[in-house]
N, C-alpha and C positions, 0 to 999 in steps of 0.2 A: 971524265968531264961530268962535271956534277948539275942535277937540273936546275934551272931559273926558276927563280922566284916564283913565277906564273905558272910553268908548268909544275912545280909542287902544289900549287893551291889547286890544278887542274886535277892534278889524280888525288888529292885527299877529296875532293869536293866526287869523284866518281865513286871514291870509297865510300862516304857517307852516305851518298842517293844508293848505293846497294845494302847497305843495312838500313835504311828506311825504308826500303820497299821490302829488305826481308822479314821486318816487323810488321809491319803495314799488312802484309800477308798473314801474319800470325794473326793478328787483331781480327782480320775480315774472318778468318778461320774461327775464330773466338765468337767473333759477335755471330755468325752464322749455326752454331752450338745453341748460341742463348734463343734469338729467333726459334730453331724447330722447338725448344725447350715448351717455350711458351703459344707455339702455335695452335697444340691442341686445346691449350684453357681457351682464345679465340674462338676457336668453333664450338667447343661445349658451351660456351655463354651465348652464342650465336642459336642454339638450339635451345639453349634454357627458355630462353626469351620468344621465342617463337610457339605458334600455334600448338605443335605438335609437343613440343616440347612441356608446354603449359601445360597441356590436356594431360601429357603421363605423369606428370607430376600429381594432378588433381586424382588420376587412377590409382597411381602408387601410395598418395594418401590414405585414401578410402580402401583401399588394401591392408593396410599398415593399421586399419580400427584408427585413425588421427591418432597415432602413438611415434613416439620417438622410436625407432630400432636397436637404439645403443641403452639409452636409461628406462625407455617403458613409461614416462610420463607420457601424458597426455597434453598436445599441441596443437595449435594454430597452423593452417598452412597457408596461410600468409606469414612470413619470417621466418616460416622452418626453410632447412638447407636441402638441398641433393649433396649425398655425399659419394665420392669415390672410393666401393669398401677398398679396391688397391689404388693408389692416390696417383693420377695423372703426372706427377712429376719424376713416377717410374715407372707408369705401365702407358706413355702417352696412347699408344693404340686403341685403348679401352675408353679412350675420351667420350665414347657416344653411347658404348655398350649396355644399355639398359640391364643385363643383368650385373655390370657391376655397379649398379645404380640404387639409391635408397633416400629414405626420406629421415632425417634426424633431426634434433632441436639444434639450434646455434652451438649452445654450448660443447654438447658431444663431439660435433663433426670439427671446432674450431680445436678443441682439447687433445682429440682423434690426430689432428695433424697430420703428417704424413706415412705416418703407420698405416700399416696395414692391417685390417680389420673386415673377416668374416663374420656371415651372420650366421 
């Protein structure tokens, strides 16, 4: 005896709500990757901006003789960057780590990209 009409629509319609929740699942698993991905930029901008944050920068400037670390020109620190000499987008741990911290001009640190880059 073969099923009616309705009960075929019943178990395709069960079939398809368990592969939408087995993707649904992939996706949440996805978007939970991108999330920690980008958490740590969150707090490093978080800390950029703040007090303390400010002030190492203004120290690591004056440290640096106002010089870029990558080209050796001489800069402004207002628009110069912080740069990640190992680039949070694979070392996110190091997101706060002032020694992996340095002061460069836009150019370097934009060029620099996600390489990695001792001084």
């Amino acid at each position: 005896m073969s099923d009616s009409p309705f009960q075929e629509l019943v178990r395709k319609l069960f079939e398809t709500t368990k592969r939408v929740d087995a993707a649904l699942a992939e996706l949440k698993g996805k978007a939970a990757d991108i999330e920690a991905k980008y958490e740590p930029r969150t707090e490093f901008n978080r800390w950029r901006n703040s007090q303390s944050g400010k002030l190492w920068k203004q120290q690591k400037y004056q440290a640096q003789n106002g010089r870029c670390v990558i080209c050796g020109e001489s800069i402004q620190l207002k628009g110069s960057h912080i740069d990640h000499k190992r680039p949070l987008s694979q070392y996110p741990h190091l997101a706060l780590d002032t020694r992996n911290l340095r002061i460069t001009c836009p150019e370097c640190n934009t060029s620099k990209g996600n390489r990695c880059d001792e001084e």
